[in-house]
C-alpha positions as CSV (number, residue, x, y, z in Angstrom):
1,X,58.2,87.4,112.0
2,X,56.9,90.8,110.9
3,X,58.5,92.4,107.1
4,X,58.4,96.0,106.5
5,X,56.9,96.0,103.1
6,X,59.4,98.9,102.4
7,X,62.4,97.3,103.2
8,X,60.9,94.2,100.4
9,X,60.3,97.2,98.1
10,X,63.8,98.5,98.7
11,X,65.4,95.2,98.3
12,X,64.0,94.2,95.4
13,X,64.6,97.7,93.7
14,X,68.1,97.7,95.0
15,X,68.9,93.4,93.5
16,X,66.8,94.3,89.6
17,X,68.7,97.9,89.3
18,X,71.6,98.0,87.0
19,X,74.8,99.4,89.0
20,X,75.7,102.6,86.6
21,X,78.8,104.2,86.5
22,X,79.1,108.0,87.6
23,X,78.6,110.6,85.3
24,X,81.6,111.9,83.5
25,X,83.2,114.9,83.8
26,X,83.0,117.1,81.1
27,X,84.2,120.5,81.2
28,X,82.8,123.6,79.7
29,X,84.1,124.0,76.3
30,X,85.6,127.9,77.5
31,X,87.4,125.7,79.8
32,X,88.5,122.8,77.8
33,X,89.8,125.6,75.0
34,X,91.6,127.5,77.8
35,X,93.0,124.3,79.2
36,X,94.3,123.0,75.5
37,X,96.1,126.8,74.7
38,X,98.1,127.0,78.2
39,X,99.5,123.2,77.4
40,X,101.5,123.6,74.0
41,X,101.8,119.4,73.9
42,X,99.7,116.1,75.3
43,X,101.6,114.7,78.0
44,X,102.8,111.4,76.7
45,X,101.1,108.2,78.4
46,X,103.9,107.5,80.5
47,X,102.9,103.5,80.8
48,X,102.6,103.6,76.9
49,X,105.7,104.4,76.7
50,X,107.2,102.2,79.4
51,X,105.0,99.1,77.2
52,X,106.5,100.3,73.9
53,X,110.2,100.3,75.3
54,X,109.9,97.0,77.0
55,X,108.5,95.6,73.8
56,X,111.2,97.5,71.6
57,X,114.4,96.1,73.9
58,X,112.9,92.7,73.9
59,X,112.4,92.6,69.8
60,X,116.5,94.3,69.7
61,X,117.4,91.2,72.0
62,X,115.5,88.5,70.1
63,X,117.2,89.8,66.9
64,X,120.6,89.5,68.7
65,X,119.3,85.7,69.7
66,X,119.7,87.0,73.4
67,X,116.2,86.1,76.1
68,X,113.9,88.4,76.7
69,X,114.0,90.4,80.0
70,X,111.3,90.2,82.1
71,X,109.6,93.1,84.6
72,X,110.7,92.7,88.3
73,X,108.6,95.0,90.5
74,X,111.5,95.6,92.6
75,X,113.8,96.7,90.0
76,X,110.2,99.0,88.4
77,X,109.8,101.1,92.0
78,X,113.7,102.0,91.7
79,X,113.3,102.7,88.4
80,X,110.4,104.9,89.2
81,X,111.7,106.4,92.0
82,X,115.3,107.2,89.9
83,X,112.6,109.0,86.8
84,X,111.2,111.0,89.2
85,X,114.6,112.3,90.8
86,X,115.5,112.8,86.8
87,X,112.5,115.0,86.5
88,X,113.2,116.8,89.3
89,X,117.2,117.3,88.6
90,X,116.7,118.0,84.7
91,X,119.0,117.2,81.9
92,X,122.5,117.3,83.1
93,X,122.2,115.4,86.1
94,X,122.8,112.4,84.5
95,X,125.7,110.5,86.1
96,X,124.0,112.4,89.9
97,X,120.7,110.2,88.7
98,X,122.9,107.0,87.9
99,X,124.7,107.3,91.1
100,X,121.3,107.3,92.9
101,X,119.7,104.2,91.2
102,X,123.4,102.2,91.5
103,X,123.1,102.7,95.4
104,X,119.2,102.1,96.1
105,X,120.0,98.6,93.8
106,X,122.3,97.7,96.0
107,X,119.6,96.7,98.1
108,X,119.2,93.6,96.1
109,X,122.6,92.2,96.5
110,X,121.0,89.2,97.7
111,X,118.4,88.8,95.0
112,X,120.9,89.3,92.2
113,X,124.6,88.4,91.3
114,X,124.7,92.0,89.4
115,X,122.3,95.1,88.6
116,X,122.6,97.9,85.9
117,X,121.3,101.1,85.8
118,X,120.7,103.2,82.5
119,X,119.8,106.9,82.1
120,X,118.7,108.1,78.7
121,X,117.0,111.2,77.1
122,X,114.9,110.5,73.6
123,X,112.8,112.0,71.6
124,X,111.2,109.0,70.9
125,X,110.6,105.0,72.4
126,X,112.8,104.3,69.4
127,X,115.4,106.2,69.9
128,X,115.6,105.5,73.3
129,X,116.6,101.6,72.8
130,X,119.7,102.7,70.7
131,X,120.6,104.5,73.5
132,X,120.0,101.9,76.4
133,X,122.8,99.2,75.4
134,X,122.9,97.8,79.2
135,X,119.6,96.1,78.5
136,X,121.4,94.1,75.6
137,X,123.8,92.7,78.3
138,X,123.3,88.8,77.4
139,X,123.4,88.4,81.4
140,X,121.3,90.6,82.4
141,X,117.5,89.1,82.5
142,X,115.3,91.3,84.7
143,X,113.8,95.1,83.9
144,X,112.6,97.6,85.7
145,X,111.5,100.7,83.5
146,X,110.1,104.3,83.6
147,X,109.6,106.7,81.2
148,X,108.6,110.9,82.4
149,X,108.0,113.9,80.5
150,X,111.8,114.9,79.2
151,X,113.4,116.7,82.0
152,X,113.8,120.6,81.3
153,X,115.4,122.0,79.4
154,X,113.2,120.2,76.5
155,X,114.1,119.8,72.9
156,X,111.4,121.9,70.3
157,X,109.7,118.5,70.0
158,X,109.8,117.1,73.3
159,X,111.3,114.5,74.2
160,X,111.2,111.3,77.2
161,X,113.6,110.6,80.0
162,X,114.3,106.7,80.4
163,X,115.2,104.8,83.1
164,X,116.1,101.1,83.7
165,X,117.5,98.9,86.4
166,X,118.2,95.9,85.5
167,X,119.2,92.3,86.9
168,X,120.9,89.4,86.5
């Protein structure tokens, strides 16, 4: 049995290395500062949000003495699907958007005696639960949620469009 001495060399190099990570991007500071001027606002971190509102609805319906919902993927890709037609549409399109998410939910007639859908514009995670009350429907104990950039036109501060699909 013959061994290239280079392929022992390789291995062993290859199984003492430490795997690294790749470099990280880092653009030229011209670049960054030109980047940061055309973009008045950080985009909000959508799935922060969707975390914070999923928390916030379940802490409103533990103070109400209702159960918590709980995330159903199913229900989350309509939800997602409905927040991107909302940021498409824009404000105003409210009830088109609702009609939308009612009739792709209807897909789980099987999987659920009943399913909500709730459209909402908020400046804030916060606000937004005051505006959702179909989450606090005792009955209702599955959640699907999305949260995009408020549809144009946009408040002077911003703002986040909501959606939720819910099931019971």
């Amino acid at each position: 049995m013959r061994v290239s001495l280079t392929g022992l060399l390789l291995a062993g190099a290859c199984a003492s290395s430490p795997v690294l990570p790749p470099p990280a991007f880092e653009p030229a500071p011209q670049q960054a500062e030109r980047s940061a001027a055309s973009q008045p606002k950080a985009p909000v971190a959508t799935w922060e949000a969707e975390v914070a509102l999923f928390q916030a609805l379940n802490r409103e319906r533990l103070a109400r003495r209702l159960p918590p919902l709980r995330i159903d993927r199913g229900l989350s890709l309509i939800a997602q699907s409905t927040a991107g037609e909302y940021r498409r549409l824009g404000r105003g399109a409210e009830a088109r958007v609702l009609t939308a998410a009612d009739r792709d939910l209807q897909a789980f007639a099987l999987t659920f005696e009943r399913t909500l859908s709730a459209v909402a514009f908020a400046e804030r995670v916060d606000d937004a639960v005051a505006t959702l009350e179909a989450a606090l429907d005792p009955a209702m104990r599955w959640v699907g949620i999305a949260v995009v950039q408020a549809p144009p036109p946009v408040g002077p501060r911003g703002g986040l469009g909501v959606v939720l699909t819910l099931g019971q």
